[in-house]
C-alpha positions as CSV (number, residue, x, y, z in Angstrom):
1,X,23.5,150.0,16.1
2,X,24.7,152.3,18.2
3,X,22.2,153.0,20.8
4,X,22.5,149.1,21.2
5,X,25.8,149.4,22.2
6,X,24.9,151.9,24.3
7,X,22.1,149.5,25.8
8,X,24.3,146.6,26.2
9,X,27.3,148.9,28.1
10,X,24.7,149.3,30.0
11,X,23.4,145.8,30.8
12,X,27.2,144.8,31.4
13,X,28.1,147.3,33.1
14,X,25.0,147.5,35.3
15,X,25.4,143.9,36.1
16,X,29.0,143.9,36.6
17,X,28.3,147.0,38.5
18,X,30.1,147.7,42.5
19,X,28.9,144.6,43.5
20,X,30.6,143.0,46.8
21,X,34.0,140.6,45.8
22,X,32.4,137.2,45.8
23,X,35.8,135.8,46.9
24,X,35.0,134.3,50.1
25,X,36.9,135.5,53.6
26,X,38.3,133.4,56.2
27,X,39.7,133.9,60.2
28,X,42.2,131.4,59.8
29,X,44.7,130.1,57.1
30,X,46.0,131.9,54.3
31,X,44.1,135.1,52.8
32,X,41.6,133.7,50.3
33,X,41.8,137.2,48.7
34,X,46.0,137.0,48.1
35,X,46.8,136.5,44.9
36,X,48.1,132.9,45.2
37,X,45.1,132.0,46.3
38,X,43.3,133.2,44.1
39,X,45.1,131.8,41.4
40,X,44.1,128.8,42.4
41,X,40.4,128.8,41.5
42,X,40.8,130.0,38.7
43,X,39.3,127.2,36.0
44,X,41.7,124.7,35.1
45,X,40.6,123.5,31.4
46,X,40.0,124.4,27.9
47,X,36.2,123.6,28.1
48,X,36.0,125.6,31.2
49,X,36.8,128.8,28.3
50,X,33.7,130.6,27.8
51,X,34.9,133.6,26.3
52,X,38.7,134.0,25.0
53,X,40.6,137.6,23.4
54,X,43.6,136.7,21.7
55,X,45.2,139.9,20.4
56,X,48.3,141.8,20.2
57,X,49.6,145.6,20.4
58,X,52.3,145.4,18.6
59,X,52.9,143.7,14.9
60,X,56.3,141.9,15.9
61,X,55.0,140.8,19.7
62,X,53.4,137.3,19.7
63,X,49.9,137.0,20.0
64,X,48.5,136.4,23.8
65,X,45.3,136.0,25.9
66,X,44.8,139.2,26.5
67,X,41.1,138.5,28.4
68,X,39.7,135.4,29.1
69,X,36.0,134.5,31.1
70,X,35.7,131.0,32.7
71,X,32.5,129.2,33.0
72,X,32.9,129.6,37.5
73,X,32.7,133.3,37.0
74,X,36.4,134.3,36.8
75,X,37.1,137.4,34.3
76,X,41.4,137.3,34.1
77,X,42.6,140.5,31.7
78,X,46.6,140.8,30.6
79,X,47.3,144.9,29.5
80,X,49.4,143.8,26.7
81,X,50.7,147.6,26.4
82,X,52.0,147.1,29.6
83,X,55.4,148.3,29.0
84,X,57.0,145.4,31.5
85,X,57.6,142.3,29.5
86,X,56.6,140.4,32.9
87,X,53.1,141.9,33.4
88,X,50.9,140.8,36.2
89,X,47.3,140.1,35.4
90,X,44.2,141.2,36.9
91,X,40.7,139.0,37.7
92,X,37.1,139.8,39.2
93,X,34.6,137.2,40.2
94,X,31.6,137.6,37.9
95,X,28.6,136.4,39.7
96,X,26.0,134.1,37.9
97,X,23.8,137.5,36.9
98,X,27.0,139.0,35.9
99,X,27.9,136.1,33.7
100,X,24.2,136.2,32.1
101,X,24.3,139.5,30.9
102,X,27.8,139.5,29.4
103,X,26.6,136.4,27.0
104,X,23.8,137.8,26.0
105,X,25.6,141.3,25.3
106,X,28.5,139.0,23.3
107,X,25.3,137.2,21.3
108,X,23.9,140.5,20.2
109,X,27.3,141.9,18.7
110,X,27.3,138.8,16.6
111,X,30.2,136.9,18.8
112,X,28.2,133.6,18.2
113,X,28.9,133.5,14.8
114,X,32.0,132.3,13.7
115,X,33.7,134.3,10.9
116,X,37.3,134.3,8.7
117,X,39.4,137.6,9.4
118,X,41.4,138.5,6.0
119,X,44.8,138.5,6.1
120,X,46.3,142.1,7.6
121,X,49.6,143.1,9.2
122,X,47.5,145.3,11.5
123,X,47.5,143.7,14.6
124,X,43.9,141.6,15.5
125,X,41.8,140.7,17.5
126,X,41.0,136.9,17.4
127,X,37.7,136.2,20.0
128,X,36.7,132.4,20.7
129,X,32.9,132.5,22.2
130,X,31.6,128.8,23.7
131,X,27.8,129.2,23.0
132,X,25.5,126.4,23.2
133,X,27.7,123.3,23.1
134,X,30.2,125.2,20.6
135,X,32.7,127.1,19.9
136,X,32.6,130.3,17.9
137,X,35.5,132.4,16.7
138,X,35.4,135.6,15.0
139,X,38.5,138.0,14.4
140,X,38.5,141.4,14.0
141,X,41.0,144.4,13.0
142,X,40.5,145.8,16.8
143,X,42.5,149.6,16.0
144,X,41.0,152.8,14.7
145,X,37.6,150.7,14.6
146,X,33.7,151.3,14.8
147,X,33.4,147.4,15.0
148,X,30.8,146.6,17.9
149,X,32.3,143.8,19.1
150,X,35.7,145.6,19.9
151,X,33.4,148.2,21.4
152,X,31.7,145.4,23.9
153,X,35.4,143.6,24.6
154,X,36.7,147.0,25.9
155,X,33.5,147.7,27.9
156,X,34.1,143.7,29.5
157,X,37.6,144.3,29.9
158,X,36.5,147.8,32.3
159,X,35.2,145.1,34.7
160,X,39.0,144.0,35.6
161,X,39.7,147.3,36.4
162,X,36.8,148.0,39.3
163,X,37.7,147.5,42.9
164,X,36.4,143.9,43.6
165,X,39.2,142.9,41.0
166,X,42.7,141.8,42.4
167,X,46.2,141.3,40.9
168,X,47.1,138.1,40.3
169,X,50.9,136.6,39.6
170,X,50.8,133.9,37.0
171,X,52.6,130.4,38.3
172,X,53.9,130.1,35.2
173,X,55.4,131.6,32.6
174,X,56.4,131.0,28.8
175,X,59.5,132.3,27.6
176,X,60.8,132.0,24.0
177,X,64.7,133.3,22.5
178,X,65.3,134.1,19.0
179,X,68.1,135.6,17.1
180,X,67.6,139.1,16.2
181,X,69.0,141.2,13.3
182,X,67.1,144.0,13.6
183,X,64.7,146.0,15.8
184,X,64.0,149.6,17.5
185,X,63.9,148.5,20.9
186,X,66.7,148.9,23.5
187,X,69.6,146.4,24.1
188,X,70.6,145.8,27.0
189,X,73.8,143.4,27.7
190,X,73.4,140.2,29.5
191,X,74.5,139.3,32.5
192,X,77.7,137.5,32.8
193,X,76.8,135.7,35.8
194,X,73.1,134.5,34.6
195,X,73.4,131.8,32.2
196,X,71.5,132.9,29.1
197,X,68.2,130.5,28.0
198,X,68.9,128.5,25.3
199,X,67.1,129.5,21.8
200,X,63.8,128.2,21.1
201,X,60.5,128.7,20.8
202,X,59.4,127.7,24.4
203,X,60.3,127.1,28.1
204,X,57.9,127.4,31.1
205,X,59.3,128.4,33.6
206,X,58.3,129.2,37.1
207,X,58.2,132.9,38.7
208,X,61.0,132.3,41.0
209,X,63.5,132.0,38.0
210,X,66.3,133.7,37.8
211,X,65.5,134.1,34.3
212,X,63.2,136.0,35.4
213,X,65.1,138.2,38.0
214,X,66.8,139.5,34.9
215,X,63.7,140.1,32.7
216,X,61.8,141.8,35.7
217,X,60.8,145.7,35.0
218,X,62.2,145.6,31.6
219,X,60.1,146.8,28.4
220,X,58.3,144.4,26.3
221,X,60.4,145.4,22.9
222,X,63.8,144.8,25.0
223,X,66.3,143.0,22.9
224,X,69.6,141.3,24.7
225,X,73.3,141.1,23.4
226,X,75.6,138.3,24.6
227,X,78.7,137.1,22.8
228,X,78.3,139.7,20.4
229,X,74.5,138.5,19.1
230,X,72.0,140.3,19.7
231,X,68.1,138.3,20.9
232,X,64.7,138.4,21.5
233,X,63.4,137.0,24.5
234,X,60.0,136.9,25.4
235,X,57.8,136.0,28.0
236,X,54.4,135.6,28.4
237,X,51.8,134.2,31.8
238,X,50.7,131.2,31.2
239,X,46.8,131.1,32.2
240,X,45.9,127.9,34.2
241,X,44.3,125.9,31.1
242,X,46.9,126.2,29.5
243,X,49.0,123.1,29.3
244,X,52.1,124.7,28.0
245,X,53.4,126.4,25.4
């Protein structure tokens, strides 16, 4: 097994290799490479999903896309141990070869066959495949692990990170408030002249916020204190097939 991994780091990494950007260039108008722009061709729907990571780095942060492949070639990755609870994301036009090799490579570590993970407070790693008219999903414990299916994500997830990739800023953005009565985070005190969200489990709101102004450069784990309670409050980019929360 393990010179097949080897092999197939190799086939995706080979075919995901310094190619050119594929985003296309243009005299006039806005810069097709700008991150707005970009954003915008990103794949709009659920069956446009061919390969999705939902995982999480920390057992009491809510489970997110953390590196999703659309059928049109776009690879968009989150760093979920970014330490800013409003992380940007990062994306790379795969080209059709690109996209070849990286479902074959996700056939052979067994990503076509669906599978149960058992229950586990270790944070997972929950991967849905489309393959041939269906969809797969396997889930995997993805720390301290031989597994080569975590291997194969983390060699995918290299792609983002290559220079024909760009930084993209979600248009949206899910934000959820709880009560808190514990926790080893910071707490920071709310501003008095911010109206504090509402508790809930969700809110989409849009970057220009002033929600968000607040949250901005803040860790991940930061709770907030208002009226003497403390809170939660968590956001997350919402991806463009995403309807809402």
């Amino acid at each position: 097994m393990g010179h097949t991994l080897v092999a197939l780091a190799t086939i995706v990494l080979a075919a995901c290799g310094p190619a050119e950007s594929t985003v296309p260039s243009s005299a006039t108008g806005p810069d097709p490479t700008s991150p707005q722009a970009i954003w915008t061709t990103v794949g709009r729907s659920a069956d446009e999903v061919v390969l999705r990571v939902m995982s999480r780095s920390m057992v009491d942060v809510p489970a997110a896309p953390s590196l999703t492949l659309y059928d049109d070639g776009w690879l968009v990755s989150r760093d979920l141990d970014d330490p800013a609870v409003l992380a940007e994301l990062d994306a790379v036009k795969l080209t059709a070869s690109e996209m070849s090799a990286v479902v074959t490579a996700a056939v052979a570590v067994g990503l076509d066959t669906s599978d149960r993970a058992e229950a586990s407070p270790v944070p997972a790693t929950r991967v849905t495949f489309r393959y041939r008219g269906s969809v797969r999903v396997s889930a995997f414990v993805a720390i301290g692990t031989d597994d080569p299916r975590a291997r194969f994500l983390a060699e995918l997830r290299q792609r983002t990170s290559m220079p024909a990739a760009r930084r993209i800023r979600p248009e949206r953005i899910a934000l959820s408030v709880t009560t808190q009565t514990g926790g080893t985070g910071p707490v920071r005190g709310w501003p008095r002249d911010v109206p504090f969200p509402r508790v809930g489990p969700c809110r989409v709101l849009t970057p220009d916020d002033e929600l968000l102004r607040v949250l901005s450069g803040t860790p991940a784990l930061t709770s907030w204190k208002r009226n003497g309670q403390t809170y939660r409050v968590t956001a997350s980019p919402l991806l463009p097939d995403s309807e809402g929360c």
